[in-house]
C-alpha positions, 0 to 999 in steps of 0.5 A, spaced: 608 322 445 608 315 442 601 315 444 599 321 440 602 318 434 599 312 433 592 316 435 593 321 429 595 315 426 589 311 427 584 316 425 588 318 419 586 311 417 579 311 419 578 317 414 581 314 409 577 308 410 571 312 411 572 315 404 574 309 400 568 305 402 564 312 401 567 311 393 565 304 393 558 305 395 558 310 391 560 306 384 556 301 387 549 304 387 551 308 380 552 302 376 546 299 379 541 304 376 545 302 370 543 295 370 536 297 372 536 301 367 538 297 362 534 291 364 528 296 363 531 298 356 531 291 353 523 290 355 522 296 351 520 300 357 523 307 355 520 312 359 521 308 366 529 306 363 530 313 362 529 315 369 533 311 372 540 312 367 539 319 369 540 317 377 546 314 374 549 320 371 548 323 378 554 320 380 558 321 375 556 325 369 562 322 365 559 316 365 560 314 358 555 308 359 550 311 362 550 318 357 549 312 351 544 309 354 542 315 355 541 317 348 538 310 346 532 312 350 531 318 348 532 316 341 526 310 342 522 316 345 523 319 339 526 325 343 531 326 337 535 333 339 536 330 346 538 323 343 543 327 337 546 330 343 548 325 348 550 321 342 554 326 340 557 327 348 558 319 348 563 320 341 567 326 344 569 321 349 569 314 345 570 315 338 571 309 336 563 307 337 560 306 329 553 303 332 552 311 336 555 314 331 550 312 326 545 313 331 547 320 333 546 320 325 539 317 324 537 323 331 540 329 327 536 326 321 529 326 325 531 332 328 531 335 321 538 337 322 540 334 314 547 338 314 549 335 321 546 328 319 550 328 312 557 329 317 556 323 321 555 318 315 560 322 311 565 320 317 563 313 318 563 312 310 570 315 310 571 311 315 569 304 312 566 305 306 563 298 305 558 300 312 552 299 308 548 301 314 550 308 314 550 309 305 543 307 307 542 312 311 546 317 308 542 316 301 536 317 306 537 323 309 539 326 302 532 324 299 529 327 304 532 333 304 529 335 298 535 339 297 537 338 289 545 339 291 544 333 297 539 328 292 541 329 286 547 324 285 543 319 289 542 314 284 549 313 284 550 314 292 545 307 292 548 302 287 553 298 291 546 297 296 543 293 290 547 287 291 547 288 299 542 283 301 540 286 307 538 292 304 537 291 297 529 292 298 529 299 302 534 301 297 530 300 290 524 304 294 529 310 295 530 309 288 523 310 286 523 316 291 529 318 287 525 319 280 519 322 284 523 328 285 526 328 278 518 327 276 518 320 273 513 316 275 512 312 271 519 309 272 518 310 279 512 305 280 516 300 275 520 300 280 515 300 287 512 294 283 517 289 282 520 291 289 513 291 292 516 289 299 512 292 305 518 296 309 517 303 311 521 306 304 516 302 299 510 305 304 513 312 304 515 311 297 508 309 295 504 314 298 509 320 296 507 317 289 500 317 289 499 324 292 504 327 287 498 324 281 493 326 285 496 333 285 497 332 278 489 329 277 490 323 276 485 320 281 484 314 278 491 312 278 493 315 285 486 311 288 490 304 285 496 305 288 493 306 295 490 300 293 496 296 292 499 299 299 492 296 302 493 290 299 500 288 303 498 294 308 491 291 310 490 294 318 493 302 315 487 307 317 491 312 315 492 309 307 484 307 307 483 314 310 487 317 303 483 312 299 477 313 301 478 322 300 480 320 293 474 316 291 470 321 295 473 327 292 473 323 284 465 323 286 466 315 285 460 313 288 459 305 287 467 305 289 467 308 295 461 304 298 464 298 296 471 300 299 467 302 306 464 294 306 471 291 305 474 295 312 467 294 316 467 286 314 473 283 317 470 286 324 462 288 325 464 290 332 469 297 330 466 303 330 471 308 325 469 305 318 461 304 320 461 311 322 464 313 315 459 309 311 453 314 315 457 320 314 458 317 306 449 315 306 449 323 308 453 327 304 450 323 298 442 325 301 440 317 302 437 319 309 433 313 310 439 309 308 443 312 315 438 313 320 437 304 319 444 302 320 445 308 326 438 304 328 442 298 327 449 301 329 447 304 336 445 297 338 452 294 339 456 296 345 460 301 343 459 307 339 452 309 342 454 317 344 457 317 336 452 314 333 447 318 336 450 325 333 450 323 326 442 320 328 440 327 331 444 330 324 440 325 320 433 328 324 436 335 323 436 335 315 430 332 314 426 337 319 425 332 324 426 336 330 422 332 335 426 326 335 432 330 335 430 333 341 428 325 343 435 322 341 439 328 344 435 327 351 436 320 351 444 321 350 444 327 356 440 320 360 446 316 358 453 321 359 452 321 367 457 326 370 461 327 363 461 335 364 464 335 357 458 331 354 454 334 358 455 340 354 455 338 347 449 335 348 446 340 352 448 345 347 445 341 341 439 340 345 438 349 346 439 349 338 434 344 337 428 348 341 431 354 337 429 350 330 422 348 333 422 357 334 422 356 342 427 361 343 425 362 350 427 354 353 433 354 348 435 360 353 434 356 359 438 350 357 443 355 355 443 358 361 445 351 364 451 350 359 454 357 361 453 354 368 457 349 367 462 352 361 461 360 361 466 360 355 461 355 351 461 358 344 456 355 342 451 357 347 454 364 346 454 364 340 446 361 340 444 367 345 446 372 340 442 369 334 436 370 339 439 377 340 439 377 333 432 374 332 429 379 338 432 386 334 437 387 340 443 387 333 447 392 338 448 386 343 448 381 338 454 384 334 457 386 340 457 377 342 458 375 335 465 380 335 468 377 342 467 370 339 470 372 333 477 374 336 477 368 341 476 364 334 478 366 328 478 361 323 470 361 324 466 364 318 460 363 322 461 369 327 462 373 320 456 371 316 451 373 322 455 379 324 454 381 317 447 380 316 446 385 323 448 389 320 444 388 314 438 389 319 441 396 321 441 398 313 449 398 314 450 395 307 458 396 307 460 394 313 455 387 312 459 387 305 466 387 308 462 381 314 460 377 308 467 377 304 470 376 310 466 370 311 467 368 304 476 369 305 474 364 310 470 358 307 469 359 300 464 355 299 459 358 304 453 358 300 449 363 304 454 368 304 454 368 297 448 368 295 446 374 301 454 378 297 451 377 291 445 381 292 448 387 294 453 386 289 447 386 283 444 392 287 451 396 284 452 392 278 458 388 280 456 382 276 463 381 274 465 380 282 459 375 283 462 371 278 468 370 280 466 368 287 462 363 284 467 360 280 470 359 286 465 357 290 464 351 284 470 349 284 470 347 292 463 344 291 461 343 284 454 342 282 450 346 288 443 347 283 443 354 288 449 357 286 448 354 278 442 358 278 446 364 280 451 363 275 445 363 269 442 369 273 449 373 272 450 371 265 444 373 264 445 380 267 451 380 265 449 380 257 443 384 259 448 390 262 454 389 258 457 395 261 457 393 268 463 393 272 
């Protein structure tokens, strides 16, 4: 009997031994994925750190560590509602963690949750009310906002943060912002002047500034503020880009070259701005200007396939099909097994032999493109145009109609579904193809001017005159559509009752 005892006795034990080492082990490997992913977090490997803390929360899905880091990853992942909710699962177990709290705050804001952002700073500044992190980033969800009731005391929200070392530069510029809203520009740009430190509140202010006096006109104003970002932000491509728009868009011909040559010298080598010189020589006519510095351009290592694009585009506008074609065979020999390339350049090749009237070999090599991408819409769409050309205007409406349901946006398929109707005499259904088109791309000038016909054979004078306003407004200056303008002003006087 005693014997049995002291067997069920040692076996109890065992068990008990068992499960405790089995906890041990268990807690053991937990906080050894945690370490691990805490190690990883600190060299900024985030995606990495994220996986192995969620192998840490297999163990114990209240690890209230675990779920924190958890959030901080997600947070630098820019994962914001995921982050915002680990967070906020973190603060229901420990509330006294003000470092998450703003965070969760900072996640909600950039999840654009402004409510729920504004609640967790309103706790923390309740909470100590000195907390300059948190006025700070209270201020900037209520901006941000752009609800009136959230920013419209904000100037007063900021005032303690002038004298707050740390945050005295961010919060003049989100003063600055403040007047933006309120339409004082001037006061607004004071302020970026005499607080012009690079941060990313100035940046945000600044640009928010010049594209409110673009939006009013004032380009010239708008072109020197970007100017001033360039100058303490020289390496952002998004604030040349803005540049360049607005001087391209004021016509400011000699700015904008000198702008191009000041991004191209610090580094000969970069492709980006290069390419937008060529595309500036073609948008201004000067042709012999971008074929020599394309010539020059594909010599270098990098760039040849975009180089050559904008080559075949230059030989295209000037009528030189045969060189075209020569460039686009060269870059075909080039692409090796690039099945994308292949059929760009393919589909490029099959338009040029139908601008040298070789409709016949422009189908062969279409027929190669569909072999490879039997969706193609540009071989597609060429076939029907050679539909189109051959009087096959059934089948040409019928490809035309399926490309324009697989893209909608593209005017193109309009244009030519209207001028096959045309070749059937179906004048009212081309008109409709034709405004369609136009609801499209107001400035599609030969949309216009084929509408524009139709519209004079039924006195519509006053309908043409409108679309060429609007077609003057996008691209002002076209001597074609001038032209029409004086053809309808003129009809307009000799037919006064016209509608």
């Amino acid at each position: 009997m005693l014997f049995r005892w002291l067997a069920l006795f040692m076996t109890a034990f065992q068990i008990l031994f068992f499960l405790t080492g089995c906890e041990q082990i268990k807690t053991y490997r937990m906080k050894a994925y945690y370490e691990k992913a805490q190690n990883l977090y600190e060299a900024q490997d985030y995606r990495a750190a994220l996986k192995e803390v969620q192998y840490a929360l297999e163990f114990n899905p209240d690890y209230i560590d675990a779920l924190a880091l958890k959030g901080m990853c997600q947070f630098e992942l820019k994962n914001y509602e995921a982050a915002a909710l680990s967070l906020e699962s973190t603060l229901l177990v420990d509330a006294a963690r003000d470092d998450l709290a703003l965070m969760a705050a900072d996640s909600l804001f950039r999840a654009g949750k402004f409510g729920k952002a504004l609640n967790r700073t309103k706790l923390l500044l309740e909470k100590n009310p000195a907390n300059a992190a948190a006025r700070y980033l209270d201020a900037r969800i209520r901006l941000r906002s752009r609800d009136i009731r959230n920013w419209g005391g904000v100037d007063t929200v900021l005032q303690p943060l002038f004298s707050a070392e740390e945050y005295k530069n961010e919060a003049f510029a989100l003063l600055a912002e403040f007047h933006i809203l309120n339409n004082d520009f001037g006061q607004a740009e004071a302020i970026l002047n005499e607080y012009a430190y690079q941060n990313e509140d100035w940046m945000f202010a600044m640009r928010m500034l010049a594209e409110k006096y673009k939006s009013e006109g004032e380009v010239q104003t708008a072109a020197r503020i970007y100017g001033r970002v360039l100058e303490l932000k020289p390496d952002s491509m998004a604030d040349a880009d803005a540049l360049l728009d607005i001087v391209r868009s004021a016509q400011q011909r000699d700015a904008e070259l000198q702008l191009l040559e000041s991004l191209i010298a610090p580094d000969e080598q970069q492709v980006r701005y290069k390419l937008r010189l060529i595309e500036y020589y073609i948008y201004y006519g000067q042709f012999e200007e971008a074929e020599q510095y394309i010539l020059s351009a594909r010599e270098q290592d990098e760039g040849y396939v975009e180089f050559s694009r904008y080559l075949i585009d230059v030989y295209e506008k000037t009528n030189r099909y045969a060189e075209a074609v020569a460039v686009s065979k060269d870059v075909l020999g080039r692409v090796g097994d690039d099945p994308i390339l292949q059929v760009e350049f393919m589909n490029i090749l099959a338009r040029l032999y139908y601008l040298q009237d070789n409709p016949a070999l422009a189908k062969i090599v279409v027929r190669w493109v569909l072999a490879l991408d039997r969706n193609s819409h540009a071989a597609r769409f060429l076939l029907s145009r050679i539909a189109l050309d051959e009087g096959r205007t059934l089948l040409a409406i019928a490809e035309l109609r399926g490309l324009g349901s697989e893209d909608t946006d593209n005017p193109e398929y309009d244009y030519y579904i209207a001028l096959a109707h045309m070749a059937r005499a179906e004048y009212n259904i081309a008109e409709q193809s034709f405004k369609e088109a136009l609801k499209k791309n107001p400035s599609y000038k030969q949309a216009l001017l084929n509408i524009a016909e139709l519209y004079f054979d039924k006195g519509f004078f006053l309908d043409v005159e409108r679309m060429v306003n609007e077609f003057l407004a996008v691209s002002p200056g076209d001597p074609d559509v001038l032209a029409l303008r004086e053809k309808v002003a003129k009809r307009t006087v000799e037919e006064p009752g016209a509608e």
